[in-house]
C-alpha positions, 0 to 999 in steps of 0.5 A: 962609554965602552963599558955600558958598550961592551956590557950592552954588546955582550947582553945583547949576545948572550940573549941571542945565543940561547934561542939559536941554540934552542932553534938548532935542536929542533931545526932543519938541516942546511939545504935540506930537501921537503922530502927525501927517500933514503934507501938503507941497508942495515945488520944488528946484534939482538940479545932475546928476551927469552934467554932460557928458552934459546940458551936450552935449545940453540946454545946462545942468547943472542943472533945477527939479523941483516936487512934494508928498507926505506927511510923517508924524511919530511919536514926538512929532514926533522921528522922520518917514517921507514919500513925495512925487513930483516933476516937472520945472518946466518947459513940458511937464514936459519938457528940451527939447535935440537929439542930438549925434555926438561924435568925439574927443570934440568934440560936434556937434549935428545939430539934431534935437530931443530931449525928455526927462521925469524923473519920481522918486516917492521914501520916506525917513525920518530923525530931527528934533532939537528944538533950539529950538520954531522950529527943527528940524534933521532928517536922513534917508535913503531910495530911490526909482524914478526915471522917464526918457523921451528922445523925439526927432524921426525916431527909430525906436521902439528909439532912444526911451527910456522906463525906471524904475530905483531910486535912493536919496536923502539929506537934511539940512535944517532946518524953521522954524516958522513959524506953529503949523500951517505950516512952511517946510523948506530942506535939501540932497539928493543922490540916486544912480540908477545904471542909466539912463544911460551904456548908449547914445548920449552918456552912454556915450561921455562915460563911456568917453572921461573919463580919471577913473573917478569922472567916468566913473561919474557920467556913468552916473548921473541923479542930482545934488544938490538944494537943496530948499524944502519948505512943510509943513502940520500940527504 
């Protein structure tokens, strides 16, 4: 009698377990609110799709942006939507470099300063998997308008730049808690903002001289990937 016991017991057990384990991907959190705002402060890393273009004139690749926003999460914290805005991390909120002439596709640089503001307000929205009450995995998507100023020295009005295109962005990540109230986020994002670049001055010149046509369009585009760290507060 305790082996058709145990045998039903475990059966029993195991059939139960792997609906519970499906319902914890997709379920709410424990105690989760209907809705909740979640004010958050955020600084990343963002390595440009434009490498040649920013290498030429600023000397590097890549550049710290730090910003906030507000997340809002409905559904019993399954499902979030947020807007933040972002600047760069830097003196002035601002790239500093110089203007370059290239022919044959060597790069001089004339010494004259240039200085260049990036300034994305962006909204996206996406799924949170409860797999653990510590650890949440998310993913979501979104757009944006991305502001792009370039001022230099001795530069007549129409060879300054000051535009704002949209773009759109995606993220995945995953949020830890950390405290009942607080929440710290790491995740990746890579945002397309095609439009701003690549009409003018180096970017076009890059663009046209590459032999790549994937390279030739990244060099039209002021977007990239980020590593992202996000502090949240709220449940």
């Amino acid at each position: 009698m305790k082996r058709p016991f145990v045998g039903t017991l475990a059966l029993l057990m195991s059939s139960a377990a792997a609906p519970a384990t499906a319902q914890g991907v997709f379920a709410a959190a424990p105690a989760a609110p209907s809705i909740s705002l979640r004010p958050f402060v955020e600084v990343s890393n963002e390595k440009f799709l434009a490498t040649r273009t920013f290498d030429a004139i600023f000397g590097e690749t890549s550049a710290r942006f730090w910003g906030g926003g507000l997340q809002v999460t409905v559904l019993r914290d399954r499902v979030y939507g947020e807007v933040g805005a972002s600047r760069l991390l830097l003196k002035n909120a601002e790239l500093v470099g110089q203007r370059v002439f290239i022919s044959d596709g060597k790069v001089y640089k004339l010494g004259i300063p240039l200085r260049s503001t990036i300034a994305p307000l962006e909204i996206s929205g996406g799924y949170r998997f409860h797999v653990h009450p510590l650890v949440v995995p998310y993913i979501g998507a979104g757009f944006g308008s991305y502001h792009y100023t370039e001022q230099s020295d001795f530069a007549d009005a129409p060879e300054n730049l000051d535009v704002t295109h949209r773009g759109g962005t995606f993220q995945a990540g995953v949020e830890l808690r950390a405290h009942r109230w607080i929440g710290v986020a790491f995740d990746a994002k890579y945002t397309h903002v095609p439009g701003i670049l690549g009409s003018s001055g180096a970017s076009q010149q890059f663009a046209g001289d590459t032999q790549s046509s994937a390279q030739a369009k990244r060099e039209k585009d002021l977007g990239g990937w980020a590593g992202r760290l996000k502090v949240v507060v709220g449940r």
